[in-house]
C-alpha positions as CSV (number, residue, x, y, z in Angstrom):
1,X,-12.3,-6.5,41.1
2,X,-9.1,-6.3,43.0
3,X,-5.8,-5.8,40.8
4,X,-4.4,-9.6,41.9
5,X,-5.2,-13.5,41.0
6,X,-7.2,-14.1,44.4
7,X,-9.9,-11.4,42.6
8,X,-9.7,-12.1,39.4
9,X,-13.8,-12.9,40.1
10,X,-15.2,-11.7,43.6
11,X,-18.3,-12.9,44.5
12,X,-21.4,-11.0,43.8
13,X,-21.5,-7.3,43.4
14,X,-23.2,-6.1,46.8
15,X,-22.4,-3.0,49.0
16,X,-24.9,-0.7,51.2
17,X,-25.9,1.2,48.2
18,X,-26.4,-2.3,46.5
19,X,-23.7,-2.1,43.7
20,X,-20.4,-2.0,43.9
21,X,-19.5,1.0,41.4
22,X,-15.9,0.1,41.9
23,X,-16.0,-3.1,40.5
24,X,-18.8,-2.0,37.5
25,X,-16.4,0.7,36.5
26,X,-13.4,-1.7,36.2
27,X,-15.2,-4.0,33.8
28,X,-16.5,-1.2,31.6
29,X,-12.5,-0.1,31.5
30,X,-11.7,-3.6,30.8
31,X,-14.2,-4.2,28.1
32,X,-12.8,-0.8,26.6
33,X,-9.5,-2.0,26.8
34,X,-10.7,-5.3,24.5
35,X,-12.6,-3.6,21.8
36,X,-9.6,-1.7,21.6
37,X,-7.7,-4.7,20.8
38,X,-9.8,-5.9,18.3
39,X,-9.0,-2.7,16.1
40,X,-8.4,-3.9,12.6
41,X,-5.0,-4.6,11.1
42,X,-4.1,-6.1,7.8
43,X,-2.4,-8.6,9.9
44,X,-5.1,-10.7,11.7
45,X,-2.5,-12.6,13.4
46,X,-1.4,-9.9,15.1
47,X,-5.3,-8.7,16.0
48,X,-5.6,-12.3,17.6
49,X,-2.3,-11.6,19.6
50,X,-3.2,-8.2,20.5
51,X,-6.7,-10.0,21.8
52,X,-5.1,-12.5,24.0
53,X,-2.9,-10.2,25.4
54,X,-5.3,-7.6,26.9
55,X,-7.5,-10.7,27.8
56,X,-5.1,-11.6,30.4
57,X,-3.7,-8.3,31.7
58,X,-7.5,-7.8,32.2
59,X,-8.3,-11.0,34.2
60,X,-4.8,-11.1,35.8
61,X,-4.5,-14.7,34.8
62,X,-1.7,-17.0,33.9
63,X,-2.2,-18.1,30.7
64,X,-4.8,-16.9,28.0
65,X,-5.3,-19.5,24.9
66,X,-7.2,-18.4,22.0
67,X,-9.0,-21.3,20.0
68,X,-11.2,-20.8,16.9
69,X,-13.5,-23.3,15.3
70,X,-13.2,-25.2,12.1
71,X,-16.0,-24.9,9.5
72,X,-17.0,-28.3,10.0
73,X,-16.8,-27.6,13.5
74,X,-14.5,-30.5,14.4
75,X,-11.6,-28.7,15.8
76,X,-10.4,-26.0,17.8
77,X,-7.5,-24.6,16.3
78,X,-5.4,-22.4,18.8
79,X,-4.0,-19.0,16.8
80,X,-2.5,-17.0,19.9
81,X,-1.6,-17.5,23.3
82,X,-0.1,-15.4,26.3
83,X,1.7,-16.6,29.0
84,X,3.7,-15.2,32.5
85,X,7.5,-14.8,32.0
86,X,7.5,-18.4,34.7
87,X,5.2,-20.7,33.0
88,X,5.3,-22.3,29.7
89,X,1.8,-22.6,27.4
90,X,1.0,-26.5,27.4
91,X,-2.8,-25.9,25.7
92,X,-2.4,-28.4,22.1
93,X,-2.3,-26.2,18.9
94,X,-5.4,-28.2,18.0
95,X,-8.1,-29.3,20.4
96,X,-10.8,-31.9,19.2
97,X,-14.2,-30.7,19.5
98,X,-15.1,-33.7,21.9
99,X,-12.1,-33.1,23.9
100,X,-13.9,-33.2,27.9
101,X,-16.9,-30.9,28.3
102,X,-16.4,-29.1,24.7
103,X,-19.1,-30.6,23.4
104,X,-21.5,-29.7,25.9
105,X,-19.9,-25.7,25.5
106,X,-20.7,-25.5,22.1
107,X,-24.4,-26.4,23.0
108,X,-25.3,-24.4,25.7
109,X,-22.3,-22.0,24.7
110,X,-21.9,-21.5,28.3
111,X,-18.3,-21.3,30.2
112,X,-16.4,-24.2,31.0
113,X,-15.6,-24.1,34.5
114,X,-12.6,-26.4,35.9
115,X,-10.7,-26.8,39.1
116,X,-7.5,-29.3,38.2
117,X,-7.4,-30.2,41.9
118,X,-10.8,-31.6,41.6
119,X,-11.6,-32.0,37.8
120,X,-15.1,-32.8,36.4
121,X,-15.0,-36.3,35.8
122,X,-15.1,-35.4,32.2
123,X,-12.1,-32.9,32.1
124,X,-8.9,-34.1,30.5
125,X,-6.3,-32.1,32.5
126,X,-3.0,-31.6,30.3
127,X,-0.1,-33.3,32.8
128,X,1.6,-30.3,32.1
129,X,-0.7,-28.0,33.8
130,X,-0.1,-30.1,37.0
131,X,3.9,-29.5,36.4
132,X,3.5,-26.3,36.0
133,X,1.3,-25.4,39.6
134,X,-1.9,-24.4,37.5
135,X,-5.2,-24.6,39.8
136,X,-8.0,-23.3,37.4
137,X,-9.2,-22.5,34.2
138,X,-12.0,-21.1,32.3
139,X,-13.1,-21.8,28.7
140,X,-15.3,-18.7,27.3
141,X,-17.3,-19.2,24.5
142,X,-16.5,-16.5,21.4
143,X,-19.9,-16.0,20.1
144,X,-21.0,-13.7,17.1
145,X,-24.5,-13.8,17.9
146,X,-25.9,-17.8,17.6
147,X,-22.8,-18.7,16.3
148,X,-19.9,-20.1,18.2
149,X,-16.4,-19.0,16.4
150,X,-13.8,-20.3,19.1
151,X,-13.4,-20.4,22.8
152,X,-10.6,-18.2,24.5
153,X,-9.2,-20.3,27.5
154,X,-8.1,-18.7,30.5
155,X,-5.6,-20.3,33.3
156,X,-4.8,-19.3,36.2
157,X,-2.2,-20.8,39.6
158,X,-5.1,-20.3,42.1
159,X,-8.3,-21.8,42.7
160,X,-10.8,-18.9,41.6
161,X,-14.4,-19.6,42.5
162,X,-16.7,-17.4,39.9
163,X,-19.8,-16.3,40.6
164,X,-23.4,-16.0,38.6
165,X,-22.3,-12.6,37.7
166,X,-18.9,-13.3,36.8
167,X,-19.5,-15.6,34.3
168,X,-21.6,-13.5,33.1
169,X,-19.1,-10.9,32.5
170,X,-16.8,-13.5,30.9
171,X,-20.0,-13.8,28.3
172,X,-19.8,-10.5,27.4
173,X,-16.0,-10.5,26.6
174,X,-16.5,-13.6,24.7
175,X,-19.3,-11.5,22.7
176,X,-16.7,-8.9,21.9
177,X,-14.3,-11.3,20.8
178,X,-16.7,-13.2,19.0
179,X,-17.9,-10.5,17.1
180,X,-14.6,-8.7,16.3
181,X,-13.4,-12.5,14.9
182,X,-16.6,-12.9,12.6
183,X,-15.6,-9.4,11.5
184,X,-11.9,-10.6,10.7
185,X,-13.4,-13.6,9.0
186,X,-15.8,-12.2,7.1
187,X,-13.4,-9.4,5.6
188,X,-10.9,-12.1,5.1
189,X,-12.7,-13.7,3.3
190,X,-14.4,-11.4,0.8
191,X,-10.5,-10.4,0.5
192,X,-9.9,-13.9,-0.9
193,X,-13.1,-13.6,-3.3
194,X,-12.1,-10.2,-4.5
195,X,-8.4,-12.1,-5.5
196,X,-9.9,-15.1,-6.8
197,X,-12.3,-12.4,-9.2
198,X,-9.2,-10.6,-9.6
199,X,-6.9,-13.7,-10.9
200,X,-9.8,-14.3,-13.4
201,X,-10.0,-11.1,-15.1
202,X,-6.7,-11.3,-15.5
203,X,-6.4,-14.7,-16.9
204,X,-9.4,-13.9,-19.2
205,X,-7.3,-10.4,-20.3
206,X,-4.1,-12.5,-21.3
207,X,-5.6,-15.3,-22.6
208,X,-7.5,-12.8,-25.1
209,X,-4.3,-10.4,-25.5
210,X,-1.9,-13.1,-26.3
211,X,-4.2,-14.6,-28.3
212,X,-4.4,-12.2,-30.9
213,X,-0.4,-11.8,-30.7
214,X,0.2,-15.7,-31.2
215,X,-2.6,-15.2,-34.7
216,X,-0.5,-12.7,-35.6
217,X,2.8,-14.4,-35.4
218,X,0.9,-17.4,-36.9
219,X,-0.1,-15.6,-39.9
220,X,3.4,-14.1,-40.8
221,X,5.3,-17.6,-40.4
222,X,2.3,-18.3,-42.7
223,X,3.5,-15.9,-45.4
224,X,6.8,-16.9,-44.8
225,X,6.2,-20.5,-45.6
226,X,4.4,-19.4,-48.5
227,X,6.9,-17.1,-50.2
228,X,9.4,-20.2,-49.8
229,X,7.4,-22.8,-51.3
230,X,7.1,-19.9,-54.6
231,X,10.6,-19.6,-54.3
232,X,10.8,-15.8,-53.9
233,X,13.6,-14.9,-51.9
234,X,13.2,-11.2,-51.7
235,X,9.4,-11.6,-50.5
236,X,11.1,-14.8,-48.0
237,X,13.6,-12.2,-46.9
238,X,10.6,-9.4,-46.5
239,X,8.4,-11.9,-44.6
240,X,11.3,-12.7,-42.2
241,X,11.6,-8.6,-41.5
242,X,8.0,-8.5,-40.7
243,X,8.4,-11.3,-38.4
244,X,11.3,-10.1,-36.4
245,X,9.4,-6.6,-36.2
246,X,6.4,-8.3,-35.3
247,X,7.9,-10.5,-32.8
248,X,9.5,-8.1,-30.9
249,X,6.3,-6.0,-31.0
250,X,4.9,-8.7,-29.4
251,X,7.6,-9.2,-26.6
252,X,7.1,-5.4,-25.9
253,X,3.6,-5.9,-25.2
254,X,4.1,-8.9,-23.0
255,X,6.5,-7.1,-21.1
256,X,4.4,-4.0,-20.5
257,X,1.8,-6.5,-19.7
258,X,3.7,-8.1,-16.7
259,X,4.7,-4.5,-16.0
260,X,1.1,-3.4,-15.7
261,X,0.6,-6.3,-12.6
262,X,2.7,-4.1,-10.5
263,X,0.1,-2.6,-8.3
264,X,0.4,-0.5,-4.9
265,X,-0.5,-2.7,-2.2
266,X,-2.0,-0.5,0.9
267,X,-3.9,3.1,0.4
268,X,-2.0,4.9,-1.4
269,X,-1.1,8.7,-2.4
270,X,0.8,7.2,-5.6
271,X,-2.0,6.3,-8.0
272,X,-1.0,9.9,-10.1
273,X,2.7,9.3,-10.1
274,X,2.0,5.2,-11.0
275,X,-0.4,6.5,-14.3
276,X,2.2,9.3,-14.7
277,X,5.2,6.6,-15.2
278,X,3.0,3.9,-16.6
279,X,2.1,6.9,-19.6
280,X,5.4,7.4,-19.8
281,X,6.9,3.8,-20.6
282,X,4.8,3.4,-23.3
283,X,5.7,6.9,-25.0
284,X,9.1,6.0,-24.7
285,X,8.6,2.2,-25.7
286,X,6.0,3.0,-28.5
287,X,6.6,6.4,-29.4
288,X,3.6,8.0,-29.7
289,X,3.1,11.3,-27.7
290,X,0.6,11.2,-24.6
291,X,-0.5,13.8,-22.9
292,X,-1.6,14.0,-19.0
293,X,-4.1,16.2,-17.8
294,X,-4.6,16.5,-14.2
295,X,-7.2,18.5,-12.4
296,X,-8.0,17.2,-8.7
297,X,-8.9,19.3,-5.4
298,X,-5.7,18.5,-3.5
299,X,-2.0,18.2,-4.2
300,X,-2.1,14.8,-3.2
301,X,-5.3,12.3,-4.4
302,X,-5.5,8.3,-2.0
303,X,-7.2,6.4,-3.0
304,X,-7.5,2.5,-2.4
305,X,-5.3,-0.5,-3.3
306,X,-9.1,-1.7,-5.5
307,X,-9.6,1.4,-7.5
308,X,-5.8,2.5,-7.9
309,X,-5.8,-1.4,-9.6
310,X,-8.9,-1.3,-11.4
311,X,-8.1,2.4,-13.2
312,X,-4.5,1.3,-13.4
313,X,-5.6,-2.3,-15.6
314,X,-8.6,0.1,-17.1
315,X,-5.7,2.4,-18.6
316,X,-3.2,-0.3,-19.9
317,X,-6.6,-2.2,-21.7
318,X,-7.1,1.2,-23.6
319,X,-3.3,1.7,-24.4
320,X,-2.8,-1.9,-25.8
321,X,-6.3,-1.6,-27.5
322,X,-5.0,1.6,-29.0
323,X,-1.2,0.4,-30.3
324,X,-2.9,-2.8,-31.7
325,X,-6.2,-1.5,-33.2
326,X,-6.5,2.3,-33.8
327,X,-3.2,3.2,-35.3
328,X,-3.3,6.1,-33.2
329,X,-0.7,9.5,-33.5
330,X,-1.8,11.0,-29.9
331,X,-3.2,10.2,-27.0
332,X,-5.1,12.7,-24.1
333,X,-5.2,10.8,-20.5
334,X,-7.0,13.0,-18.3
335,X,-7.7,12.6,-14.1
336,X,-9.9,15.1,-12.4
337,X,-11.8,15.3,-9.5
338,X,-14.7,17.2,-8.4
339,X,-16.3,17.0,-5.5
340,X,-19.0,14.8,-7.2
341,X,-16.7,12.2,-8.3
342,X,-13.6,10.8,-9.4
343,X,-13.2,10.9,-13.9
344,X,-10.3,8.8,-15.7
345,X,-10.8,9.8,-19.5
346,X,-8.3,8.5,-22.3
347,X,-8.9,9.8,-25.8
348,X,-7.1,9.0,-29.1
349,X,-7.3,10.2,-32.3
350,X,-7.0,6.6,-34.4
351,X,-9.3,4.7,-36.1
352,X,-12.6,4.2,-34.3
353,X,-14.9,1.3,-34.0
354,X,-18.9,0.1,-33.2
355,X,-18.0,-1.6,-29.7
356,X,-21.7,-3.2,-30.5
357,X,-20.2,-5.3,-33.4
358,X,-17.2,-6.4,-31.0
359,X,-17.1,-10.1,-31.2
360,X,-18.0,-11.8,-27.3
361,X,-15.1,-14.1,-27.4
362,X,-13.1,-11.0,-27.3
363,X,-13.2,-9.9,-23.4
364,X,-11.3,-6.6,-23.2
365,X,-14.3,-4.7,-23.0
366,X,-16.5,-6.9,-20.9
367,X,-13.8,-6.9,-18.3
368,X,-13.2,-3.1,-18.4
369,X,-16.9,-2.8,-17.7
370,X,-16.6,-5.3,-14.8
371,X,-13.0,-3.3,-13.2
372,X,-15.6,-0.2,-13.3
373,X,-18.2,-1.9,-11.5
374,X,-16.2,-3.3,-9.1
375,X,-15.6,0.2,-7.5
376,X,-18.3,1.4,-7.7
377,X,-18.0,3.3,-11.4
378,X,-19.7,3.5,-14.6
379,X,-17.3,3.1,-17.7
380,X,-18.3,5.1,-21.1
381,X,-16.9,4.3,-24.7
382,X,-17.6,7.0,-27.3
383,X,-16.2,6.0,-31.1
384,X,-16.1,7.0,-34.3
385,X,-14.3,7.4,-37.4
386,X,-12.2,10.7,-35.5
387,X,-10.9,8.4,-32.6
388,X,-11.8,6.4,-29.3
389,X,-12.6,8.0,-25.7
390,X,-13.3,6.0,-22.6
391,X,-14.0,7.6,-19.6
392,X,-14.5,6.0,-16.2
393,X,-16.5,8.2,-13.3
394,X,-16.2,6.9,-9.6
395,X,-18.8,8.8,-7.0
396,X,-16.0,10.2,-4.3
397,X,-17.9,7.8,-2.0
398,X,-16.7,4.7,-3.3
399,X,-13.4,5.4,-3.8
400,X,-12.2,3.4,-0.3
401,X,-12.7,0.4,-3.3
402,X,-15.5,-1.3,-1.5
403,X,-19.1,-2.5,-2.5
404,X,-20.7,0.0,-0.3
């Protein structure tokens, strides 16, 4: 394949030895250079740019337009293009799924071949490629497998014949792409489910938290009410005390709770320093001493945005459980690491409990066994009358956050 638009295809691959080595070795290089722009980001956007890009520096074309399908397989949705610093991209942002010969793509999942100055009677030739001195295109299937996720549409301002064995090499880019989009998709979209899981532990957390705060307040507006109807005005006047302590208790709480949603959002090296300051708001807000332990292999521990949340909204359950239950004087919060696994342990010294008698409307507990599970670790709960210790143990090789 010749470095200029005329070669963007050559015919077939023949010389006297019978292959041209040349040209095999530029594709291989090419096909390197595309898995190589399908290299993750957080960004998809910019892996789909990065895509479309190489694509054309690769086939020295015009224009490169990348399309992906709809679920209900309608529409074509374009998400990047690339054009020459002299023509302007006229492919629609969204391409019906009967638009020309698309149909008959998706069904054979074979390239669409078109010559604008003498279009398949069933092409539908955007007037502005005509404007613009455009000669030919190709629309290459993305397939992950069976599947068809998009088409990637190349353009180009010559006529280029393509042979058997050039289409065939535009198959195997659309494989790449096809695959490395499924991967996109599919990682996207277990993102969105881990969120959606996320939101809902959450919700379930506060709705159980505040709901014990609003009894509370309930109760002493309660006493209040009662101590005025018996027309005591020193217990009126004691109520009220208990209220305003009890209410800003409460603000406190909620305020540590919207504190506690704060969480790194990449891979991070600040998971110590986050439990170090989140230990130390709440001696200074609550005043009850905590001491950290920390006993890890290196200076500096990363771990993932999932487990730095999950251990984060682990240790803030067991803090609020301890201020509004165990009456606690001192709490141990210990992190070590072995080579084994990852151990979070909190301990207090207050009054203990039988988490088998906990109520199931109350969902503290169930939920700090889910944020365990969901990285892979196994949360403990030892009580008795001398105190409370939970400890959380992650195996080292789930700490990336995943599910395997």
């Amino acid at each position: 394949m010749e470095d200029n638009r005329h070669d963007a295809e050559p015919p077939s691959l023949h010389t006297c030895e019978g292959i041209d080595l040349r040209r095999w070795r530029f594709r291989c290089e090419g096909l390197a250079r595309i898995c190589e722009a399908t290299a993750w980001s957080v960004e998809p956007d910019l892996v789909y740019q990065r895509m479309t890009d190489v694509v054309a520096e690769v086939l020295h074309c015009s224009q490169t337009h990348l399309h992906l399908i709809t679920v209900d397989g309608d529409q074509f949705i374009k998400l990047a293009y690339h054009t020459s610093e002299q023509q302007q991209a006229f492919h629609e942002s969204v391409l019906l799924s009967t638009t020309g010969r698309t149909q008959w793509m998706m069904r054979t999942h074979k390239p669409i071949v078109m010559d604008y100055e003498h279009p398949n009677c069933e092409d539908e030739i955007p007037p502005e490629a005509y404007e613009s001195g455009l000669k030919s295109a190709v629309s290459i299937p993305l397939l992950a497998g069976d599947e068809l996720v998009g088409m990637c549409s190349i353009v180009y301002e010559t006529a280029v014949e393509w042979s058997e064995d050039g289409l065939a090499f535009l198959l195997q880019i659309g494989r790449v792409l096809g695959v490395a989009i499924q991967r996109i998709q599919i990682t996207k979209k277990a993102s969105e489910l881990q969120i959606l899981d996320e939101r809902k532990r959450l919700s379930s957390e506060i709705h159980d938290n505040i709901s014990q705060l609003v009894g509370s307040l309930s109760l002493s507006v309660a006493a209040v009410l009662a101590s005025y109807e018996a027309d005591d005005d020193d217990a009126v006047r004691a109520d009220l005390e208990r209220l305003e302590t009890m209410s800003g208790k409460v603000m406190r709480i909620l305020r540590d709770e919207m504190l506690s949603l704060r969480i790194p959002l990449e891979h991070t090296d600040g998971f110590i320093t986050g439990i170090e300051d989140c230990l130390a708001h709440f001696e200074s807000s609550w005043g009850i001493p905590v001491d950290f332990h920390r006993r890890t292999l290196s200076k500096s521990l990363v771990v993932s945005l999932q487990t730095s949340l999950q251990l984060t909204r682990i240790l803030n359950e067991c803090l609020s459980n301890t201020l509004k239950h165990a009456d606690a004087s001192h709490i141990v919060v210990t992190v070590e690491e072995s080579n084994r696994c990852l151990t979070m342990t909190m301990e207090d010294d207050g009054h203990g409990f039988d988490p088998n008698t906990v109520p199931p409307e109350r969902l503290g507990l169930k939920i700090m066994h889910e944020r365990a599970a969901v990285v892979g670790g196994k949360l403990t709960i030892i009580s008795d009358a001398s105190g409370t210790t939970v400890c959380i143990d992650i195996p080292k090789n789930r700490l990336d956050g995943m599910r395997g």
